[in-house]
GULO-311758 format. One record per residue (C-alpha): x, y, z; residue in one letter. Coordinates in Angstrom, 1 decimal, always signed. Layout:
BEGIN
px|py|pz|residuo
X|Y|Z|A
...
! end
This chain:
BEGIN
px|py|pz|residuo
+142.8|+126.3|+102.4|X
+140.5|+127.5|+105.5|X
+138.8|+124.9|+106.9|X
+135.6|+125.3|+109.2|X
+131.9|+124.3|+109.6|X
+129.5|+125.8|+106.9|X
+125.8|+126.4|+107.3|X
+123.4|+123.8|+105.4|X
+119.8|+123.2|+106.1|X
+116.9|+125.2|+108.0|X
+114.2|+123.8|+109.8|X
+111.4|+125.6|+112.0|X
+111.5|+126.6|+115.9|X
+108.9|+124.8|+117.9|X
+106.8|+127.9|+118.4|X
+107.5|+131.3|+117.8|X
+108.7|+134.5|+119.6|X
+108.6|+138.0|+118.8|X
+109.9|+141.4|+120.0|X
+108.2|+144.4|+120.5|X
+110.2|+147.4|+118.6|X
+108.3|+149.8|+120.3|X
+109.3|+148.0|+124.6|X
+112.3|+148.0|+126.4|X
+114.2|+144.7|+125.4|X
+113.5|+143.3|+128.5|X
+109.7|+143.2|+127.6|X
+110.2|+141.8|+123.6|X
+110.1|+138.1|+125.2|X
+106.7|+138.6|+126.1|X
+105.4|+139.8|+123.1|X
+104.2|+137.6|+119.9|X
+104.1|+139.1|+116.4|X
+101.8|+138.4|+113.9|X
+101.2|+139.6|+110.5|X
+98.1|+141.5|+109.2|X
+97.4|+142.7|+105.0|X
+95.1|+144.9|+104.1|X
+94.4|+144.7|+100.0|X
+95.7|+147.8|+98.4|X
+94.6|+147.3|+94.5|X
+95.9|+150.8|+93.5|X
+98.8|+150.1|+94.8|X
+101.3|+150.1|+91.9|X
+104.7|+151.7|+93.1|X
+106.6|+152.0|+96.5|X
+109.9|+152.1|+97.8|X
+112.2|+149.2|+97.5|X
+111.5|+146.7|+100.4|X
+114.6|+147.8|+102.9|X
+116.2|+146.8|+105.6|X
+113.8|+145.9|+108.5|X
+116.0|+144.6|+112.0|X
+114.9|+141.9|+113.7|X
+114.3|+143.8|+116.7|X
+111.3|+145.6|+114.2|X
+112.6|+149.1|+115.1|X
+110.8|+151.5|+113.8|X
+111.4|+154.1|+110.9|X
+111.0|+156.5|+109.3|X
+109.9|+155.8|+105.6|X
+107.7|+157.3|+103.0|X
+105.7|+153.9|+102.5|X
+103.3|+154.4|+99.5|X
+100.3|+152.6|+100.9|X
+97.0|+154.3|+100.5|X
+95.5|+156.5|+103.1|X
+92.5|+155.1|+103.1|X
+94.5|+151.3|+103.9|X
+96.5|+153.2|+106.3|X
+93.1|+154.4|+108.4|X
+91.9|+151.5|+108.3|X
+94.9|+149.5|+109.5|X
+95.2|+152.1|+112.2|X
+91.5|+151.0|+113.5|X
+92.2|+147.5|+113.7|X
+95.5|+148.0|+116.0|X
+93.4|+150.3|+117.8|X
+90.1|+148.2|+118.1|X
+92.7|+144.9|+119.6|X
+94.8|+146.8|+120.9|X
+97.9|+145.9|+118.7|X
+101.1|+147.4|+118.9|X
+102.8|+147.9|+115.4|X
+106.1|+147.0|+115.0|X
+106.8|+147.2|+111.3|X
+105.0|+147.0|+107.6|X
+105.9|+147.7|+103.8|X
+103.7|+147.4|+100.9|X
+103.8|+143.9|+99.0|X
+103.5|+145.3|+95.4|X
+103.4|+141.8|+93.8|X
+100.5|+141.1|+96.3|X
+99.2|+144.8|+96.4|X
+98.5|+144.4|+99.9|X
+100.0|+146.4|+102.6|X
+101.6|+144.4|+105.5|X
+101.9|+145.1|+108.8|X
+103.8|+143.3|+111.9|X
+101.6|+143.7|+114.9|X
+102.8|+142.8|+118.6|X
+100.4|+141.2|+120.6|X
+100.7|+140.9|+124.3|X
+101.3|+137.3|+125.9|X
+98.0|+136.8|+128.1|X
+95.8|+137.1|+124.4|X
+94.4|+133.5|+122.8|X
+96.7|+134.2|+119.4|X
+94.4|+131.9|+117.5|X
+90.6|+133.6|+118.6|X
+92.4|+136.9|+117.7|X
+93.3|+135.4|+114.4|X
+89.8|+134.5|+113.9|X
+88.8|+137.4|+114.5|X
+91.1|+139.5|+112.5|X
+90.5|+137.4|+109.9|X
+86.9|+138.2|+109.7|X
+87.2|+141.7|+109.6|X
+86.0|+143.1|+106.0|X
+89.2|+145.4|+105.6|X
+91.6|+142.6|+106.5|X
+93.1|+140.6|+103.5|X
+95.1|+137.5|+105.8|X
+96.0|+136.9|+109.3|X
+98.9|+134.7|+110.5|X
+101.7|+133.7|+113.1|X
+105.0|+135.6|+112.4|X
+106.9|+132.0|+111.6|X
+110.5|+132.2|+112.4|X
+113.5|+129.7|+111.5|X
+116.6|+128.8|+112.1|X
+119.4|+127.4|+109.9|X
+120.9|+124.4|+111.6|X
+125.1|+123.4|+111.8|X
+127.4|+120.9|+110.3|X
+130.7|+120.5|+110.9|X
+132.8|+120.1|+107.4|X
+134.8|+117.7|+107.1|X
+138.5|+118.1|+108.3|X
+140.1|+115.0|+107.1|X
+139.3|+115.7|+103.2|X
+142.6|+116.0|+100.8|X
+141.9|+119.6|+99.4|X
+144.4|+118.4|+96.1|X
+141.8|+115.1|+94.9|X
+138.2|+115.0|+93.2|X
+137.8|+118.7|+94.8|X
+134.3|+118.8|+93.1|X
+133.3|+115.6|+92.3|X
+129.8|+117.1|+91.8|X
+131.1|+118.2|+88.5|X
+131.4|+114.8|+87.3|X
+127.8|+113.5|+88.8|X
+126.6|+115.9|+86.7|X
+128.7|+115.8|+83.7|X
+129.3|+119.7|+83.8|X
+132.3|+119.8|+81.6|X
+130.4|+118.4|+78.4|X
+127.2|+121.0|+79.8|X
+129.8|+123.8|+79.7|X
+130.4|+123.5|+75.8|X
+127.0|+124.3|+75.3|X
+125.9|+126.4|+77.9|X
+127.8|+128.6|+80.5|X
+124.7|+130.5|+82.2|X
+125.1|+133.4|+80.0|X
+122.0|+136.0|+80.6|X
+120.6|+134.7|+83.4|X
+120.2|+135.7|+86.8|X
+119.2|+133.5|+90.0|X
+118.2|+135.5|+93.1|X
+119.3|+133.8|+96.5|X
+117.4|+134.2|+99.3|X
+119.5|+133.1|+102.3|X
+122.0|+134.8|+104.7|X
+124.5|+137.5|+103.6|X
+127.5|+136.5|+101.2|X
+131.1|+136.7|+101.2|X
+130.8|+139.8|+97.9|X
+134.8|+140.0|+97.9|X
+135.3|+136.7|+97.6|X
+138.0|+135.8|+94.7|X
+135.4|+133.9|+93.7|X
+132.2|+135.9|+94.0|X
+133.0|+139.5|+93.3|X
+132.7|+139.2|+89.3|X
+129.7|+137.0|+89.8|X
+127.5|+139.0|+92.7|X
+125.5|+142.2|+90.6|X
+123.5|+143.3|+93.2|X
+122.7|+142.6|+96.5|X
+120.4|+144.0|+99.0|X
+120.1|+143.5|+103.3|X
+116.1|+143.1|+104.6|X
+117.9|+142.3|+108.3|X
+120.0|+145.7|+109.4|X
+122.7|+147.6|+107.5|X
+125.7|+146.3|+108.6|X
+127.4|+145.7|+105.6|X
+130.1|+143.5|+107.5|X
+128.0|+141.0|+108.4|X
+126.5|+140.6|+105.4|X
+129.6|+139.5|+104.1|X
+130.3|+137.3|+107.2|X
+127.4|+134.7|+106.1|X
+129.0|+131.6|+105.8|X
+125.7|+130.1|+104.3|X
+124.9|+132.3|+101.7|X
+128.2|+132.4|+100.9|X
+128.5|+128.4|+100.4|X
+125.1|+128.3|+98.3|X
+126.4|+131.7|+95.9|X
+129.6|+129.5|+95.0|X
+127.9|+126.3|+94.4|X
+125.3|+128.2|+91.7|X
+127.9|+130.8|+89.9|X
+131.8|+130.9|+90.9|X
+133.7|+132.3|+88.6|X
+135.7|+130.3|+86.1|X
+139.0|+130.8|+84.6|X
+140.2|+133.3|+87.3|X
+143.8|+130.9|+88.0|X
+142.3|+130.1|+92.0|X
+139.9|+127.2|+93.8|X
+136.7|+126.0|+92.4|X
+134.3|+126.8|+89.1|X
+130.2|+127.2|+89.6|X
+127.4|+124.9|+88.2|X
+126.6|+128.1|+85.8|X
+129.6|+130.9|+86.3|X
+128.5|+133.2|+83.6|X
+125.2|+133.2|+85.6|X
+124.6|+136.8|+87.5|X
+123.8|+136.4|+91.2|X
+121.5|+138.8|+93.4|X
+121.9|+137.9|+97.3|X
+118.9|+138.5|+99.4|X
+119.7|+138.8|+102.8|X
+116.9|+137.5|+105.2|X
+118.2|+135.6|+107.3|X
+120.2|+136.7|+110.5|X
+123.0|+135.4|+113.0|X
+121.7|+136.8|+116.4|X
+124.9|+136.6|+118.2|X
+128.4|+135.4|+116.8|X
+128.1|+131.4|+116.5|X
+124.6|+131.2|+117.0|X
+122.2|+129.9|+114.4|X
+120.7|+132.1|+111.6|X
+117.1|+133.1|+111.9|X
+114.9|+134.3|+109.9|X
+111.1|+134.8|+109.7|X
+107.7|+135.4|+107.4|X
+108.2|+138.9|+107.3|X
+112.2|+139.5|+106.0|X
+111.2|+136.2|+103.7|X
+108.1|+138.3|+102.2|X
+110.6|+141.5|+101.6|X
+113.1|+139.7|+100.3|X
+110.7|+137.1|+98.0|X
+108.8|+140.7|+96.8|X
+112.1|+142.6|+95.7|X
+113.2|+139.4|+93.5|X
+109.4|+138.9|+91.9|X
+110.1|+143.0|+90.9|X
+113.3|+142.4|+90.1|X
+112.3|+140.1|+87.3|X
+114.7|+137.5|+88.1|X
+114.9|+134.2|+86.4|X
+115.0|+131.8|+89.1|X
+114.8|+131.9|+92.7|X
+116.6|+129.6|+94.6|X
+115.4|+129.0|+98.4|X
+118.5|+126.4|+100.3|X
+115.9|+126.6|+103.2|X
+112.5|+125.1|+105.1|X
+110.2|+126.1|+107.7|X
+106.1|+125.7|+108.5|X
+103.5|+126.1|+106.2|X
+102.8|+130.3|+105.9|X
+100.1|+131.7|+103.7|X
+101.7|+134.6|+102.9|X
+104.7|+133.2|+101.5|X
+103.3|+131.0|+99.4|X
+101.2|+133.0|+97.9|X
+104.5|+135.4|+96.5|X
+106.1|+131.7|+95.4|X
+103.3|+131.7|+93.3|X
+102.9|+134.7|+92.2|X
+106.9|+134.3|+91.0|X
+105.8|+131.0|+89.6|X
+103.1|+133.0|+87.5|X
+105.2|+135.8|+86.0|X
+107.6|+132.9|+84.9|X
+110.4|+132.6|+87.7|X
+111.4|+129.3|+88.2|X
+111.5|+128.4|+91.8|X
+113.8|+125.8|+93.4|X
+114.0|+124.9|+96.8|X
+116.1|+122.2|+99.3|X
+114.0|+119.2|+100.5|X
+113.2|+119.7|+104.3|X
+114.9|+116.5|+106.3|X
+111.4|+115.7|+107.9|X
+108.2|+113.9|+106.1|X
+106.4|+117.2|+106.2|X
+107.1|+119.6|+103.2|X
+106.2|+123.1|+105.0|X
+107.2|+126.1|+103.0|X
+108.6|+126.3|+100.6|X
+108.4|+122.4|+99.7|X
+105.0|+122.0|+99.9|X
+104.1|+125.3|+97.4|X
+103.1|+123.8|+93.7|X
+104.9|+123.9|+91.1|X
+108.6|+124.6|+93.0|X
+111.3|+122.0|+91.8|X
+112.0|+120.3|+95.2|X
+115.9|+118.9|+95.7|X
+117.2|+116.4|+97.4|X
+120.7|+115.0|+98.6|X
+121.6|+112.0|+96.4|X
+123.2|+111.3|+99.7|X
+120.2|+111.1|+101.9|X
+117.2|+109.8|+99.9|X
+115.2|+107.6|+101.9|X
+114.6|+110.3|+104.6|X
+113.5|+112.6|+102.8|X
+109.4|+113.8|+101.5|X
+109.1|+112.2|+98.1|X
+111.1|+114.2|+95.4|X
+111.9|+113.3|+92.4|X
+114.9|+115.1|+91.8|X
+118.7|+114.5|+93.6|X
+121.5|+116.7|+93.2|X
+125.1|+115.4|+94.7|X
+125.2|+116.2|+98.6|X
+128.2|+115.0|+100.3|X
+131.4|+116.8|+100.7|X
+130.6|+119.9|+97.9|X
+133.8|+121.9|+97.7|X
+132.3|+126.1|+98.4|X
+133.7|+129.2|+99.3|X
+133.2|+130.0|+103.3|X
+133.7|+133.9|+104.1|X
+137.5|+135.2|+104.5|X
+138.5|+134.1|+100.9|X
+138.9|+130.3|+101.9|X
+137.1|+126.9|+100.5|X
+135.8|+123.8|+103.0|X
+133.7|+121.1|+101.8|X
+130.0|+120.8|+103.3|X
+127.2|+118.2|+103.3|X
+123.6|+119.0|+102.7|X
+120.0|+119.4|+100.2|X
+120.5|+123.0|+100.7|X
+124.0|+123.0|+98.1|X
+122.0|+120.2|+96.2|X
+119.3|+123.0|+95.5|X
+122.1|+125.3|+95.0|X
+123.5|+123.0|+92.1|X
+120.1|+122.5|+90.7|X
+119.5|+126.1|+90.5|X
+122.8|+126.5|+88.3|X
+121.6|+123.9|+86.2|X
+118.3|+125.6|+85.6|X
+120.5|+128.8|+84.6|X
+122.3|+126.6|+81.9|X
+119.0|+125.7|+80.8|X
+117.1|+128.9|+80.5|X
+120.2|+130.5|+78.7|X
+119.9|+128.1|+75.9|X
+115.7|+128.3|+75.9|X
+114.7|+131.9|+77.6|X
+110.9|+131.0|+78.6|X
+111.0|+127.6|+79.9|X
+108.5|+127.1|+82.4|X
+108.9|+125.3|+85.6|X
+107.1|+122.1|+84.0|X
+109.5|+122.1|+81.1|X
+112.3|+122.4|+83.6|X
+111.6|+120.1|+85.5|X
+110.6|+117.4|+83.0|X
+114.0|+117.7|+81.6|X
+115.9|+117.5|+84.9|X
+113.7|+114.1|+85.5|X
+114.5|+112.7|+82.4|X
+118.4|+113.4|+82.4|X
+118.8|+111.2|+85.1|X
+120.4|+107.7|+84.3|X
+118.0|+106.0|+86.6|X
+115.1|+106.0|+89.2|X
+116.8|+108.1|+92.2|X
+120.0|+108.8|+90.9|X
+120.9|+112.2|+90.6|X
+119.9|+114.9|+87.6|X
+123.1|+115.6|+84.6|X
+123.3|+118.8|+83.4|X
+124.9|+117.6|+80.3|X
+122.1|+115.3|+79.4|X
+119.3|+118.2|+80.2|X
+121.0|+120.2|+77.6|X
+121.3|+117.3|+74.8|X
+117.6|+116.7|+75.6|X
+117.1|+120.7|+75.3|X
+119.4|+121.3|+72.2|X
+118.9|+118.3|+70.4|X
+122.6|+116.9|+70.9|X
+124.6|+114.1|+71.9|X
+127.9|+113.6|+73.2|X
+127.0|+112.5|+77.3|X
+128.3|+109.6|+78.9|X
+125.2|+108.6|+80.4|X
+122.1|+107.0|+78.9|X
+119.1|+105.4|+79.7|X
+117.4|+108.0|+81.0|X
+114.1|+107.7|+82.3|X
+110.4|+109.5|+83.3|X
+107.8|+108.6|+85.6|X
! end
């Protein structure tokens, strides 16, 4: 068994910074980025959001924005004197976005203002950036006892007679994933890069990797561990990037918005977002356009008092660590959190700590669900998940969502209760 320190939980950098594609990287300190959409409402098709670097190189790419949105994005970088460093029509928005560099001796929040008031401008905002923070596994675990407790918590075993995830797919929107892992490459059916094109990387991403085996390993294949829903399909959207080998993973509004538009066109069933930053417009508003076209979002509770995105968008099911629940914003729902047995890149397993594999186990759970009853919404889900929990606080059971569901019996636990 490998053993080494997995990536959980993402919170936000204390201000922003930017590169400028179109500078020598000596100048892309200087230079802030913001974002700028212009309402397309004839927009209808376009390219597939691709790869975008975080270095906002420019390419070239037959964007299907409309001239007349083009000209008039072209006169608002010329009238302030932007530079532009990137853009890609947001279909599910119809809007066309642009990344803009703006030079470090401008007041960011008059030319906000002002960009905001311009007739032709839909939304002006910060690029917000994050970073996904470290914890060291633990090293002294017996890798032959109560590998995944978890399963028990949740009372998968009894779940798994009635539902194995069958038809669904969940979209995660994270780092890059291990796709040749023994326990990921039946599982993984598609899986797209919004950072660069290195392919090796991708698969690199301890992160990603950890949250994909927690939602859908595969089961009876004679090695390691079993998912919350195996026979779920999994899409693995790569936003977030390691900047140098070691570092932290970052990622920002714009890679989030590519990624979050592909899986709204996609027409996934659930999204699931292991990850929290500042509040941003933008992104919210493609959360609920998912939530409107019936995806069911679910997202790891930040580890501050302030939601942010995505917490603090309506109608996502916000999960917490059963472990850490008085630290917490108020949520309603707890998934187990301490020492989860996952996947880490290389083929090897390690157990890791954190809301972002509680999310991830929540998210399989919701996969069980919508297999048995295609069309739940998120209220339905998530007034199951409340009531299958023994108590006040304790964590959700998959086996006693279903039973609730499907009309059954045959859980341990009872008592159940609603607010």
């Amino acid at each position: 068994m490998k053993m080494g320190s997995v990536i959980l939980m993402l919170f936000i950098l204390a201000f922003p910074t930017a590169s400028n594609a179109d500078t020598d990287a000596t100048d892309q300190a200087t230079v802030t980025r913001i974002l700028v959409t212009f309402a397309d409402p004839g927009m209808s098709s376009a390219n597939r959001a691709g790869p975008s670097r975080p270095g906002y190189r420019r390419r070239s790419s037959s964007y299907l924005a409309s001239v007349g949105v083009k000209r008039a994005a072209r006169r608002v970088a010329r009238d302030f004197d932007l530079v532009t460093l990137d853009d890609w029509p947001i279909i599910p928005l119809k809007v066309y976005c642009l990344v803009f560099g703006v030079n470090d001796d401008v007041d960011v929040t008059q030319l906000l203002a002002q960009l905001s008031a311009r007739p032709e401008v839909d939304s002006a905002q910060l690029m917000n950036e994050f970073e996904v923070s470290e914890t060291v596994a633990r090293n002294d675990a017996d890798p032959y006892l109560n590998l995944q407790h978890n399963l028990d918590t949740l009372e998968l075993r009894q779940a798994h007679i009635w539902s194995l995830g069958d038809g669904t797919n969940v979209t995660i929107i994270d780092t890059g994933a291990d796709i040749d892992h023994p326990e990921l490459r039946t599982q993984i059916s598609s899986y797209h890069n919004f950072v660069d094109d290195v392919l090796g990387e991708f698969s690199a991403d301890a992160h990603g990797t950890a949250v994909a085996g927690v939602i859908g390993a595969a089961a009876n294949n004679g090695i390691g561990m079993i998912g919350v829903a195996p026979s779920t399909r999994l899409s693995v959207l790569k936003a977030c990037w390691y900047a140098t080998a070691g570092s932290r993973a970052s990622c920002d509004s714009f890679t989030l918005a590519k990624a979050l538009s592909h899986a709204i066109e996609s027409d996934t069933d659930i999204i699931n977002l292991s990850l929290g930053g500042p509040s941003d417009a933008l992104l919210s508003r493609l959360l609920v356009e998912a939530m409107k076209r019936g995806i069911v979002v679910v997202v790891a509770a930040p580890n501050k008092m302030h939601a942010g995105f995505p917490a603090e968008v309506p109608g996502v099911i916000v999960v917490g660590s059963d472990a850490r629940p008085g630290d917490l914003v108020q949520i309603l729902i707890s998934a187990p959190g301490d020492d989860i047995l996952v996947p880490v890149p290389r083929g090897g397993y390690d157990y890791a700590s954190g809301s972002s594999l509680s999310a991830a186990q929540v998210s399989g759970i919701v996969a069980l669900l919508v297999a048995s009853r295609p069309g739940l919404t998120s209220d339905e889900v998530s007034t199951l998940l409340v009531d299958s929990r023994p108590t006040i606080g304790a964590s959700v059971n998959a086996c006693r969502a279903l039973a609730q569901l499907l009309q059954r019996s045959g859980c341990r636990a009872s008592g159940a209760v609603s607010l």
